[in-house]
N, CA, C and O atoms as a GROMACS GRO file, in nm:
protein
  544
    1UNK      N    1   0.001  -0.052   0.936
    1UNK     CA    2  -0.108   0.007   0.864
    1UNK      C    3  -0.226   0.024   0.960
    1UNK      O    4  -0.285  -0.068   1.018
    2UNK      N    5  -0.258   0.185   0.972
    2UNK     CA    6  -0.392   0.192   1.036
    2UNK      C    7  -0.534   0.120   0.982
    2UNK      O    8  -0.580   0.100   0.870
    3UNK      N    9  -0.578   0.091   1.112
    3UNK     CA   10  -0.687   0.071   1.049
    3UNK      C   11  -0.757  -0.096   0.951
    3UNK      O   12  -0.863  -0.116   0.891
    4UNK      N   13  -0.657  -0.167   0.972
    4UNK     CA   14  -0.643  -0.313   0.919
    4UNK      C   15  -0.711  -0.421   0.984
    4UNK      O   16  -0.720  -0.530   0.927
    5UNK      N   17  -0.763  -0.401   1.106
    5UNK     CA   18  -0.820  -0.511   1.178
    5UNK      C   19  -0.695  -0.586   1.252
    5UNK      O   20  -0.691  -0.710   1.255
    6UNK      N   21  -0.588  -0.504   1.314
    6UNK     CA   22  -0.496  -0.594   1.385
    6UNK      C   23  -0.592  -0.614   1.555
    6UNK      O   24  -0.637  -0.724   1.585
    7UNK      N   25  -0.606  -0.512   1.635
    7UNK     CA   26  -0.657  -0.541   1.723
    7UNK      C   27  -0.801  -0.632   1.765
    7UNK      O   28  -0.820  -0.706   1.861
    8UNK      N   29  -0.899  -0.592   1.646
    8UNK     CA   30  -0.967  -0.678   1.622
    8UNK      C   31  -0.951  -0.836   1.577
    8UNK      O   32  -1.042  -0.918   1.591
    9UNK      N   33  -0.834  -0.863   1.527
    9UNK     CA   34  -0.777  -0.991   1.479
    9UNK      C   35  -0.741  -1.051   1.639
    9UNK      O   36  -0.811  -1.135   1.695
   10UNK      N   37  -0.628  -0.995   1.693
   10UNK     CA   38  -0.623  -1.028   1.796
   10UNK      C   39  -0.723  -1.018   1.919
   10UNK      O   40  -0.673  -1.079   2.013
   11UNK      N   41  -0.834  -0.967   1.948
   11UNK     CA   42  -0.934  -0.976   2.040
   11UNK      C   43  -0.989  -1.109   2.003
   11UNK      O   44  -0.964  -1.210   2.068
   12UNK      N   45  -1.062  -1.108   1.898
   12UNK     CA   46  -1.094  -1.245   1.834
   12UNK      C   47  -1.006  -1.375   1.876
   12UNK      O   48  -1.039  -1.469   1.949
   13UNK      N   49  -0.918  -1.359   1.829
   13UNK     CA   50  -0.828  -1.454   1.850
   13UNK      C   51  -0.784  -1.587   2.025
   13UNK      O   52  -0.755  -1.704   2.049
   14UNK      N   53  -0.812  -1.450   2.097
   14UNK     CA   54  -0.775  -1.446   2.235
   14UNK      C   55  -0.908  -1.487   2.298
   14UNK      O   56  -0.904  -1.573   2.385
   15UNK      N   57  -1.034  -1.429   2.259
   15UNK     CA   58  -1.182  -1.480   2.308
   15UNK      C   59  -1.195  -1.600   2.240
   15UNK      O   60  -1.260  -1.681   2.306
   16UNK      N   61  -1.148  -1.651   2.108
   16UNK     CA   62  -1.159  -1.775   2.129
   16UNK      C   63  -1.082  -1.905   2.168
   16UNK      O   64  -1.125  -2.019   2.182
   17UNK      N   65  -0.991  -1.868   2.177
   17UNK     CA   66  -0.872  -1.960   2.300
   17UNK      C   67  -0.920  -1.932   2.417
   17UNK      O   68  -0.921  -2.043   2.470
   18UNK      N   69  -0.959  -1.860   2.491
   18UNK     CA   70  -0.999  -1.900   2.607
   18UNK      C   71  -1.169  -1.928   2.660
   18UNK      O   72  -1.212  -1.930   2.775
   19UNK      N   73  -1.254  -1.952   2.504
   19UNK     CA   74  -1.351  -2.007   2.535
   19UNK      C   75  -1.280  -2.182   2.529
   19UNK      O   76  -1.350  -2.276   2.568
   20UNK      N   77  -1.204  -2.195   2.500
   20UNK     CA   78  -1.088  -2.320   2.465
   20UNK      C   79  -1.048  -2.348   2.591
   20UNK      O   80  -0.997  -2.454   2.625
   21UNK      N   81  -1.068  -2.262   2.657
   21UNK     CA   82  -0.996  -2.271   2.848
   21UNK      C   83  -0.844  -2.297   2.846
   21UNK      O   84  -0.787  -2.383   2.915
   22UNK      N   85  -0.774  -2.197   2.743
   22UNK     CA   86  -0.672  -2.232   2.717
   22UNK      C   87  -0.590  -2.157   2.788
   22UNK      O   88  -0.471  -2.190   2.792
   23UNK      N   89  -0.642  -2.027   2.866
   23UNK     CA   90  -0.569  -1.903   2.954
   23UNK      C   91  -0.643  -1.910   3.078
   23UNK      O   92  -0.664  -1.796   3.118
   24UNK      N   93  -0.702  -2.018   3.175
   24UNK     CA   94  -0.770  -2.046   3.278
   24UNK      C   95  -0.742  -2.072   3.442
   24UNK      O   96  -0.806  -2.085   3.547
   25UNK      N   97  -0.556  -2.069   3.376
   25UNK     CA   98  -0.520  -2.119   3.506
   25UNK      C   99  -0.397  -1.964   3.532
   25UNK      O  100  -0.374  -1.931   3.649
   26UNK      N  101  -0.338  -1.894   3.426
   26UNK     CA  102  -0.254  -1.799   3.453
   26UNK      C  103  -0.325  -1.612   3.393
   26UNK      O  104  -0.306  -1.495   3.425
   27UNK      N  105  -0.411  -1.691   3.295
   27UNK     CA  106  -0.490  -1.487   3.255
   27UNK      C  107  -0.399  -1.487   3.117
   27UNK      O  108  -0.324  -1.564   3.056
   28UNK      N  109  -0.455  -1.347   3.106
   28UNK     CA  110  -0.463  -1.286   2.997
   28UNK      C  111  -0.421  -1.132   3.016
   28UNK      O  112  -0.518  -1.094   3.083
   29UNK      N  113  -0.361  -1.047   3.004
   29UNK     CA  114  -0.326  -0.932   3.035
   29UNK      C  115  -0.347  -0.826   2.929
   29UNK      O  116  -0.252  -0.854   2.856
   30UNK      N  117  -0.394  -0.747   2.884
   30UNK     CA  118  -0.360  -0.608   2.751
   30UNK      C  119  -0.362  -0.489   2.777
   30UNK      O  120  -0.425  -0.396   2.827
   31UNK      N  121  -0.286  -0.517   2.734
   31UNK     CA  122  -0.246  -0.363   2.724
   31UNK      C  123  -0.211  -0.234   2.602
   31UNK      O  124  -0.104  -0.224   2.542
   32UNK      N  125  -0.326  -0.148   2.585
   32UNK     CA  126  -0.315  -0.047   2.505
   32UNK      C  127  -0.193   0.065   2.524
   32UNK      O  128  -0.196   0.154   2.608
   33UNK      N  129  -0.091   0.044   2.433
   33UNK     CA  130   0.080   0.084   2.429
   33UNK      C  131   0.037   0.220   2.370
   33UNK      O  132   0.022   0.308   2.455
   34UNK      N  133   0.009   0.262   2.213
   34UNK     CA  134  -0.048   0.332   2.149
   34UNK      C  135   0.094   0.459   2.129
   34UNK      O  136   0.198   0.431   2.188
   35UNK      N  137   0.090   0.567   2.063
   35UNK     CA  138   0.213   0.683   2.067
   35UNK      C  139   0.224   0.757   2.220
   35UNK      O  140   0.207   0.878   2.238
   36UNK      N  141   0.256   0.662   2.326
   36UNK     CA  142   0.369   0.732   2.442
   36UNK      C  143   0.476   0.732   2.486
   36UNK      O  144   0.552   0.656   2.426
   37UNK      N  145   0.529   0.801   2.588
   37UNK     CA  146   0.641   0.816   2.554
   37UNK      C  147   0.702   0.724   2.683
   37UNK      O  148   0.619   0.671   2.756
   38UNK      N  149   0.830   0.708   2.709
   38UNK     CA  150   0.917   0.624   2.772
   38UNK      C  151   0.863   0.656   2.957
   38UNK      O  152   0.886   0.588   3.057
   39UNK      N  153   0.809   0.747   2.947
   39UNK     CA  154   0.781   0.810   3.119
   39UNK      C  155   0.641   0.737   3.132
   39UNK      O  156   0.608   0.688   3.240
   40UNK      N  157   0.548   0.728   3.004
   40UNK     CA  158   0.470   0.710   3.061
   40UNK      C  159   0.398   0.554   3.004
   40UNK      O  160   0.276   0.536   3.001
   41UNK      N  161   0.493   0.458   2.966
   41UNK     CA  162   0.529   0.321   2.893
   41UNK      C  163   0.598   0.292   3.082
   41UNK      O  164   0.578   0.184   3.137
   42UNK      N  165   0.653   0.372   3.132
   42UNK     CA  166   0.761   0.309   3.234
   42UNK      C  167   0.624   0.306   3.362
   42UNK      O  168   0.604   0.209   3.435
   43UNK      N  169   0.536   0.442   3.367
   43UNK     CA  170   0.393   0.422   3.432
   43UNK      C  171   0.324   0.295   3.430
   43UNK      O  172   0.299   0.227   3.530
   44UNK      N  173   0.280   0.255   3.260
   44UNK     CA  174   0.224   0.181   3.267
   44UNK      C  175   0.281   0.021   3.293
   44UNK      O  176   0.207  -0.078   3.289
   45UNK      N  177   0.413   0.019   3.317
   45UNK     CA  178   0.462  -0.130   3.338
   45UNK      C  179   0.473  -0.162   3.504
   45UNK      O  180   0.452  -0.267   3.563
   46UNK      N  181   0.524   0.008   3.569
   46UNK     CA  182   0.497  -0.053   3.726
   46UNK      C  183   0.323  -0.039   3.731
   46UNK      O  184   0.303  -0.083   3.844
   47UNK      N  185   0.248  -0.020   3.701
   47UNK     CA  186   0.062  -0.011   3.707
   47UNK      C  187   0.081  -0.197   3.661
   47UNK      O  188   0.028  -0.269   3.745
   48UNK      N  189   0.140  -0.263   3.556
   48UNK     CA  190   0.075  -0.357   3.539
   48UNK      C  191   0.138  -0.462   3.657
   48UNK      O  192   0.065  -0.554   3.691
   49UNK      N  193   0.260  -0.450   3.715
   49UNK     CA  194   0.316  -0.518   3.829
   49UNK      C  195   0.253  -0.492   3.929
   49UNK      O  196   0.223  -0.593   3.992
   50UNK      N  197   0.208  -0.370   3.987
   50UNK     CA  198   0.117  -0.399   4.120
   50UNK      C  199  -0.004  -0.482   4.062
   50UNK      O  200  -0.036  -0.578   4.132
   51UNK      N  201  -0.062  -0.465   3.969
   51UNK     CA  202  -0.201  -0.532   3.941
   51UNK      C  203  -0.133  -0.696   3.921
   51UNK      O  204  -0.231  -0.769   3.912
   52UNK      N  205  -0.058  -0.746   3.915
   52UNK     CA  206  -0.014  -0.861   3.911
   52UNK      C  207   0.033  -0.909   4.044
   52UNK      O  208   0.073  -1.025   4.053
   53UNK      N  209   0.031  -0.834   4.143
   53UNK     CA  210   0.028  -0.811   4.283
   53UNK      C  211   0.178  -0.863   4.345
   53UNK      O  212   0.214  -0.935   4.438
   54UNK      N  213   0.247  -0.782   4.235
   54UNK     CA  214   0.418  -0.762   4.283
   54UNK      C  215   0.417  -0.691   4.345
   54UNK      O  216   0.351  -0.591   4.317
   55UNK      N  217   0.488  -0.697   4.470
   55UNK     CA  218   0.507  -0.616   4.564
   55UNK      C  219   0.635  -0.535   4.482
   55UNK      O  220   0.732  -0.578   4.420
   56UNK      N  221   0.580  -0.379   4.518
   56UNK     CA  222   0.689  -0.289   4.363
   56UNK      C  223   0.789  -0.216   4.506
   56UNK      O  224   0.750  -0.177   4.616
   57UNK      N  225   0.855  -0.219   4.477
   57UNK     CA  226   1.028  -0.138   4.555
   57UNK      C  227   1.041  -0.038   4.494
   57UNK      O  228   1.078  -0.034   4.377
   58UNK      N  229   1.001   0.106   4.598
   58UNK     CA  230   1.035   0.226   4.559
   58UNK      C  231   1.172   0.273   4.479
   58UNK      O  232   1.167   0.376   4.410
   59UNK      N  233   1.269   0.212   4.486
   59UNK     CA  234   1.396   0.212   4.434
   59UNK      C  235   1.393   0.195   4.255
   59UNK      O  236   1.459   0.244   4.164
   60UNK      N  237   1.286   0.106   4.263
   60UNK     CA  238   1.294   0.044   4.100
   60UNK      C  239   1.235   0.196   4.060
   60UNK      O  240   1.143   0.257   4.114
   61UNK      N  241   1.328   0.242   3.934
   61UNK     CA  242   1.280   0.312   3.885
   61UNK      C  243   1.334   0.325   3.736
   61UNK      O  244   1.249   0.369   3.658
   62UNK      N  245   1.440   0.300   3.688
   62UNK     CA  246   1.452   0.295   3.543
   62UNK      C  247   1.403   0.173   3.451
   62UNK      O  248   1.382   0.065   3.505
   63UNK      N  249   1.385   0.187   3.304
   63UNK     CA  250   1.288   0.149   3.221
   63UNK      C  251   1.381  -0.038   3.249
   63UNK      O  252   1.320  -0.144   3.265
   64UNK      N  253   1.511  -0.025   3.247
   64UNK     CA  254   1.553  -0.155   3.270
   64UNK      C  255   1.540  -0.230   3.401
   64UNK      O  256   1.513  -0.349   3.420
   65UNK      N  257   1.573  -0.112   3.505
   65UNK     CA  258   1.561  -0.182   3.679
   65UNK      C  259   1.364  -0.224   3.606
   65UNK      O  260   1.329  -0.340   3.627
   66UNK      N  261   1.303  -0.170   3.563
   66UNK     CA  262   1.147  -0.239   3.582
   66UNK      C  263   1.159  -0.329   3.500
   66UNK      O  264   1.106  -0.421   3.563
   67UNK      N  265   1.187  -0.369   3.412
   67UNK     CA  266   1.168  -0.492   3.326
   67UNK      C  267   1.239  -0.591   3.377
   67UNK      O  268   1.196  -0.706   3.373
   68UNK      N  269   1.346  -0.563   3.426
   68UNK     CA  270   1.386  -0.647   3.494
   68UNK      C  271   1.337  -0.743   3.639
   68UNK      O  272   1.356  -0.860   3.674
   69UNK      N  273   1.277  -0.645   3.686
   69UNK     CA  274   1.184  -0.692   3.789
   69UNK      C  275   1.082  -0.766   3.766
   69UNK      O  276   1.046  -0.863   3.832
   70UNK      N  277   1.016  -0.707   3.636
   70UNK     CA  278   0.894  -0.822   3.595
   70UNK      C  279   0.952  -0.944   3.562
   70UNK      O  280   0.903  -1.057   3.568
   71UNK      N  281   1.046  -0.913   3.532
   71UNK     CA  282   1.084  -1.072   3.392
   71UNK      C  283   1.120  -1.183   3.508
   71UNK      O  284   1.088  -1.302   3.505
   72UNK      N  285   1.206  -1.104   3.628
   72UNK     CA  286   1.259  -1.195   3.786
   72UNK      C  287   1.105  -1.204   3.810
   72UNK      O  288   1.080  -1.310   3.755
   73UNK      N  289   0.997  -1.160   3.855
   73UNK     CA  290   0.899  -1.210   3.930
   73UNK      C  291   0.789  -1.258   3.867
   73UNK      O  292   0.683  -1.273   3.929
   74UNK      N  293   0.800  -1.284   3.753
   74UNK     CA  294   0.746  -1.321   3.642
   74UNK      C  295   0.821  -1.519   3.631
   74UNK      O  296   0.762  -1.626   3.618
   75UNK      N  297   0.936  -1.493   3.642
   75UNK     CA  298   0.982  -1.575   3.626
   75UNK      C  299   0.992  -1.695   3.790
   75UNK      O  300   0.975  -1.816   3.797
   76UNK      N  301   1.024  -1.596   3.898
   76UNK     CA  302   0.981  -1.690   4.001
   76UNK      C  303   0.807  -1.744   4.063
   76UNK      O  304   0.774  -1.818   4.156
   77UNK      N  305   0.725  -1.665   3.960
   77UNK     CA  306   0.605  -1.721   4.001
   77UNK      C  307   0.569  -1.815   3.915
   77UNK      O  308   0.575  -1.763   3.804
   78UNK      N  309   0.533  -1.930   3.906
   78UNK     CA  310   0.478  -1.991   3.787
   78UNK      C  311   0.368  -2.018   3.728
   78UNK      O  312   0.354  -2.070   3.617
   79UNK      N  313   0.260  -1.971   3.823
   79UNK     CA  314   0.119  -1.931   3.725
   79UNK      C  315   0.136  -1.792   3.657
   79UNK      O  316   0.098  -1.795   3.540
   80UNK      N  317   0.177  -1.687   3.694
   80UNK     CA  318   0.252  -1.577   3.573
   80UNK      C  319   0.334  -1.601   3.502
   80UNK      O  320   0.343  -1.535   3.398
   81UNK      N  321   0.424  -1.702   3.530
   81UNK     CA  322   0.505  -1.711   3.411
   81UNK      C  323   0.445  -1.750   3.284
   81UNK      O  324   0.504  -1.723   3.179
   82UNK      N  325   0.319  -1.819   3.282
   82UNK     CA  326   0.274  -1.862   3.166
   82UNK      C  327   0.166  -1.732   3.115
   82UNK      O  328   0.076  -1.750   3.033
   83UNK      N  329   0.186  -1.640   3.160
   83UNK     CA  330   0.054  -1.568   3.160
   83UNK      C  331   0.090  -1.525   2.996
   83UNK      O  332   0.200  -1.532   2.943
   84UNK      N  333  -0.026  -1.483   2.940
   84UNK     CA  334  -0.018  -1.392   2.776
   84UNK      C  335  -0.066  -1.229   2.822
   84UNK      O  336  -0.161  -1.178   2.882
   85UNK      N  337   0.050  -1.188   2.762
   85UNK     CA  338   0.048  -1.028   2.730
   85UNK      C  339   0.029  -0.965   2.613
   85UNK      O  340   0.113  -0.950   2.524
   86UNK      N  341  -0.055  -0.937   2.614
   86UNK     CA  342  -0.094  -0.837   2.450
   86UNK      C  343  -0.076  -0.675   2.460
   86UNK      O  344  -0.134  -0.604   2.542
   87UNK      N  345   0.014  -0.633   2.365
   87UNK     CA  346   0.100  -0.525   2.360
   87UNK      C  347  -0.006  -0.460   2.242
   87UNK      O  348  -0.024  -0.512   2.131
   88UNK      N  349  -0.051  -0.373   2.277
   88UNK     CA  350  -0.187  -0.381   2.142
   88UNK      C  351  -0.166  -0.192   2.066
   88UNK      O  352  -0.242  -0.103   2.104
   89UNK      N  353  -0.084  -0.173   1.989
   89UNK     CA  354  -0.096  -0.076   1.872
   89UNK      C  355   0.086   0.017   1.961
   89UNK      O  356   0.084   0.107   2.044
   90UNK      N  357   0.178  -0.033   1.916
   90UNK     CA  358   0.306  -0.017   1.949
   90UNK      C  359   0.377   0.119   1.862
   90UNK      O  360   0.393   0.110   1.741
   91UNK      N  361   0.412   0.222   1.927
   91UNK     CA  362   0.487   0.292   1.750
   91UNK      C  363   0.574   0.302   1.805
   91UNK      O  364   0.621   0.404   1.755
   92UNK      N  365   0.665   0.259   1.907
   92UNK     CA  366   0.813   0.331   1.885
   92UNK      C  367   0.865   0.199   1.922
   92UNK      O  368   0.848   0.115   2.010
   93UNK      N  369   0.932   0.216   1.818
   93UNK     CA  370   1.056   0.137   1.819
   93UNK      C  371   1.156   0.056   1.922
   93UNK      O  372   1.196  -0.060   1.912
   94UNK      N  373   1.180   0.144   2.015
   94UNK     CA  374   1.250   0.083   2.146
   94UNK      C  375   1.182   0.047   2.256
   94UNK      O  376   1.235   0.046   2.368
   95UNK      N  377   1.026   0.003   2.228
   95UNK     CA  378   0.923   0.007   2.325
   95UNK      C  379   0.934  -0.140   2.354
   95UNK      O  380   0.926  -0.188   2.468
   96UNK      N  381   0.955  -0.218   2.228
   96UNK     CA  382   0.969  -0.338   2.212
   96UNK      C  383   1.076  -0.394   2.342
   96UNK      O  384   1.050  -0.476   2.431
   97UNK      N  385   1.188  -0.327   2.318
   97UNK     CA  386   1.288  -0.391   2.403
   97UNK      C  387   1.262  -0.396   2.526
   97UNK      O  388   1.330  -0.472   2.595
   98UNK      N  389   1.180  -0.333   2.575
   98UNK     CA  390   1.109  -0.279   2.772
   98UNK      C  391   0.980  -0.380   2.736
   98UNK      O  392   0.883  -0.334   2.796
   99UNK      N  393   0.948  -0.475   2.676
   99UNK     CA  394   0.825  -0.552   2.686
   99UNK      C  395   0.911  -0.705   2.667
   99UNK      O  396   0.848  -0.811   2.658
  100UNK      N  397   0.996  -0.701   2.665
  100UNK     CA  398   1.081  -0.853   2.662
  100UNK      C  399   1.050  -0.911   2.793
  100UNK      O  400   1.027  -1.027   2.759
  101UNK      N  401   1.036  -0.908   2.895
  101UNK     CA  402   1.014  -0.980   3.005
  101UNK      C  403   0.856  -1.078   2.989
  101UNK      O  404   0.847  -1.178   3.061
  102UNK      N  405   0.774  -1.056   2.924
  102UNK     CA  406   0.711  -1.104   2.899
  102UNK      C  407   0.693  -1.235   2.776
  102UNK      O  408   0.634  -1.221   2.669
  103UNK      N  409   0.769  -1.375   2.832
  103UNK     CA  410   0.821  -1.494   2.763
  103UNK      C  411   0.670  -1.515   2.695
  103UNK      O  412   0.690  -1.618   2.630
  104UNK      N  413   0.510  -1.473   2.669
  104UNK     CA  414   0.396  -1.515   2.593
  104UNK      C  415   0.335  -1.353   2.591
  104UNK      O  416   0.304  -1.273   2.680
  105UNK      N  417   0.334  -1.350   2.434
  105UNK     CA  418   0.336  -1.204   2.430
  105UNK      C  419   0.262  -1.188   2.233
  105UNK      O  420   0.287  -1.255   2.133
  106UNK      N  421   0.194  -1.099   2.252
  106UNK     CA  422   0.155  -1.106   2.143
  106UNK      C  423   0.095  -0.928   2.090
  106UNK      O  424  -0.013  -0.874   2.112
  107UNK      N  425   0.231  -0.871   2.007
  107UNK     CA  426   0.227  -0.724   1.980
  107UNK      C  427   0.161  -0.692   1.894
  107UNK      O  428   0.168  -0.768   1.798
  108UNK      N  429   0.097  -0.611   1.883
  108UNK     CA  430   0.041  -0.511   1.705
  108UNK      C  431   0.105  -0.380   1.727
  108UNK      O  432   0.144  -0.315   1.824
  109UNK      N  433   0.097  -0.360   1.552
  109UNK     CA  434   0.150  -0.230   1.568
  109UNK      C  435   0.117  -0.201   1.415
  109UNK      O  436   0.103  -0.286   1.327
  110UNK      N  437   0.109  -0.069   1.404
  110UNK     CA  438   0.110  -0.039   1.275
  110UNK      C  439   0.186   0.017   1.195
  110UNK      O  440   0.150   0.062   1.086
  111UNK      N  441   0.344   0.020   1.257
  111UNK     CA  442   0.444   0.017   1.176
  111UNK      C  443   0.540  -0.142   1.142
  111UNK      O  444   0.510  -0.244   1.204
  112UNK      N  445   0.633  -0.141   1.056
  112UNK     CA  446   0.665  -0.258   1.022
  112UNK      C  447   0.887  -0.231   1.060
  112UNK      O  448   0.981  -0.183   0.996
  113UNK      N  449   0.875  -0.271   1.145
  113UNK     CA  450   1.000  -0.275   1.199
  113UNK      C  451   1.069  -0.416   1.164
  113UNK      O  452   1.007  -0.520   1.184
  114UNK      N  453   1.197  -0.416   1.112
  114UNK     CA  454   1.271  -0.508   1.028
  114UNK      C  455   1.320  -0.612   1.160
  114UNK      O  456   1.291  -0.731   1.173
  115UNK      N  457   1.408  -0.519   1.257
  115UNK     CA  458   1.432  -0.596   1.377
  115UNK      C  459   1.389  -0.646   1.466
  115UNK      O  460   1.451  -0.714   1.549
  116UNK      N  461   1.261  -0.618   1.463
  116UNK     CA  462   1.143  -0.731   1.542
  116UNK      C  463   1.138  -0.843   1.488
  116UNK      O  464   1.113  -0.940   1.559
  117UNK      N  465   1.162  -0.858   1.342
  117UNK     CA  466   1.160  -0.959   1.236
  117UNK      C  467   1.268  -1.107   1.321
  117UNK      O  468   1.228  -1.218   1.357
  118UNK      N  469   1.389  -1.056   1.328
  118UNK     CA  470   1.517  -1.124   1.424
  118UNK      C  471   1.429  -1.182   1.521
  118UNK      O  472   1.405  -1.302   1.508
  119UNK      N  473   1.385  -1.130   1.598
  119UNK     CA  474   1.308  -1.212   1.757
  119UNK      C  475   1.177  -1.215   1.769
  119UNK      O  476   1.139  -1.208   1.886
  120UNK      N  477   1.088  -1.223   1.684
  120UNK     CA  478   0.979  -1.234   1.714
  120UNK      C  479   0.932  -1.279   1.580
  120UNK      O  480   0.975  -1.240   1.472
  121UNK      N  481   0.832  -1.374   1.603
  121UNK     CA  482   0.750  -1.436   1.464
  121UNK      C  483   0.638  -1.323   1.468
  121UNK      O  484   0.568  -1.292   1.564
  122UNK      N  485   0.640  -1.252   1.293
  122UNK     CA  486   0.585  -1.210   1.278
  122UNK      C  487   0.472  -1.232   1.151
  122UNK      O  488   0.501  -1.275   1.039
  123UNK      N  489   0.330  -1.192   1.200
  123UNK     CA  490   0.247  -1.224   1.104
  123UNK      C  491   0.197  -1.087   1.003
  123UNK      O  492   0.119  -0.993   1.021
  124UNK      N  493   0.248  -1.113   0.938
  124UNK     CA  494   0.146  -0.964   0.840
  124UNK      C  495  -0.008  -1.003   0.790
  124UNK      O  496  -0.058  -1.111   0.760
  125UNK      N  497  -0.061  -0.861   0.795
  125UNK     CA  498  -0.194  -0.856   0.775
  125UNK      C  499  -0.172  -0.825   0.598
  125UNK      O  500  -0.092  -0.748   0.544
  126UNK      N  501  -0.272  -0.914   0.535
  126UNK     CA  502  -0.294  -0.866   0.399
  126UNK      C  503  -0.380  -0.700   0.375
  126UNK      O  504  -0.475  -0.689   0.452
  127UNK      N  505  -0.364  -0.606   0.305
  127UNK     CA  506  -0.467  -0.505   0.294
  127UNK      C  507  -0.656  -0.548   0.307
  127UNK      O  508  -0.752  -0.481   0.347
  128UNK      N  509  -0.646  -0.666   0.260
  128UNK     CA  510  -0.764  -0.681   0.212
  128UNK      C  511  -0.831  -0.782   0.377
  128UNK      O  512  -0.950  -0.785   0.408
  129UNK      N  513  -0.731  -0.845   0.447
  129UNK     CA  514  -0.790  -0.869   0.569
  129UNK      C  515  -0.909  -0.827   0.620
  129UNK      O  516  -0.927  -0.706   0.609
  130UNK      N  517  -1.019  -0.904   0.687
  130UNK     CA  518  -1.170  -0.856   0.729
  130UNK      C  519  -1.127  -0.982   0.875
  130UNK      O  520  -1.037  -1.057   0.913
  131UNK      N  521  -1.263  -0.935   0.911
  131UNK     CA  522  -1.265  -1.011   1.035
  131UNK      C  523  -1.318  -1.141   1.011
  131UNK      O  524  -1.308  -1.225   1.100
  132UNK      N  525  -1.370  -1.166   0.909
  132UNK     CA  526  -1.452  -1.315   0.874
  132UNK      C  527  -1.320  -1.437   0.893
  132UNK      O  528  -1.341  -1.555   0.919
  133UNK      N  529  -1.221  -1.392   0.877
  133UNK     CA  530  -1.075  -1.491   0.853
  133UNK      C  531  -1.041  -1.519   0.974
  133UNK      O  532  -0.935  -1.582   0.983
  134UNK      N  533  -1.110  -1.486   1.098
  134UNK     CA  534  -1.092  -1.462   1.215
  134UNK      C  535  -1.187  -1.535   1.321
  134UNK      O  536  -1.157  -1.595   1.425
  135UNK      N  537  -1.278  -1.517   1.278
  135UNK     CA  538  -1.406  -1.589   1.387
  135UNK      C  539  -1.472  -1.724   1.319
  135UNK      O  540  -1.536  -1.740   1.214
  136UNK      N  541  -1.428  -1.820   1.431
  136UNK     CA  542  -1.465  -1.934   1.357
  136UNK      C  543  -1.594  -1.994   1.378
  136UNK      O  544  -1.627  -2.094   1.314
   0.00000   0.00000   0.00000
């Protein structure tokens, strides 16, 4: 549902855990997903690996050779491995599966997909949600 206060729920959320100093030693990452398409979802995942200062291999180039790469160098570093990724306003469906490398991860979206339900704890927003439920 447009327009519900998901991103705002989660900004909130995230500024106050790490006035908590709870993301101090690995970060915080977001990323605005929004309606694109697979060319340019595959842009923005090698953009977030150099900025994570993976050295990127011209070779890597399909949506799996890159996720795969993050999830390996993600996984051999261990102040990134703990890092949180926010996937912030998602609409397609198979976007999900190319953001799995990221083991602390926290998506919005404003469609309601059943099979995200299977692997991921999901929270629904009530209609009537405001931001007051949010800032403590």
């Amino acid at each position: 549902m447009a327009g519900s206060g998901k991103t705002t729920t989660v900004c909130q959320s995230v500024r106050q855990a790490t006035k908590k100093g709870l993301f101090k030693s690995n970060g915080c990452y977001w990323m605005k997903i929004g309606n694109i398409s697979n060319i340019e979802l595959r842009q923005k995942l090698k953009t977030l690996g150099i900025r994570l200062n993976m050295e990127w291999k011209e070779n890597i180039q399909s949506m799996s050779e890159i996720c795969a790469y993050l999830s390996s160098s993600l996984e051999a570093n261990r102040r990134l491995s703990e890092t949180l990724f926010i996937f912030d306003d998602i609409w397609k469906k198979d976007h999900y599966e190319y953001l799995s490398f990221a083991k602390k991860s926290i998506s919005t979206s404003r469609f309601k997909y059943l099979e995200n339900e299977l692997d991921h704890h999901c929270i629904r927003l009530s209609v009537s949600f405001v931001i007051q439920f949010v800032i403590y």
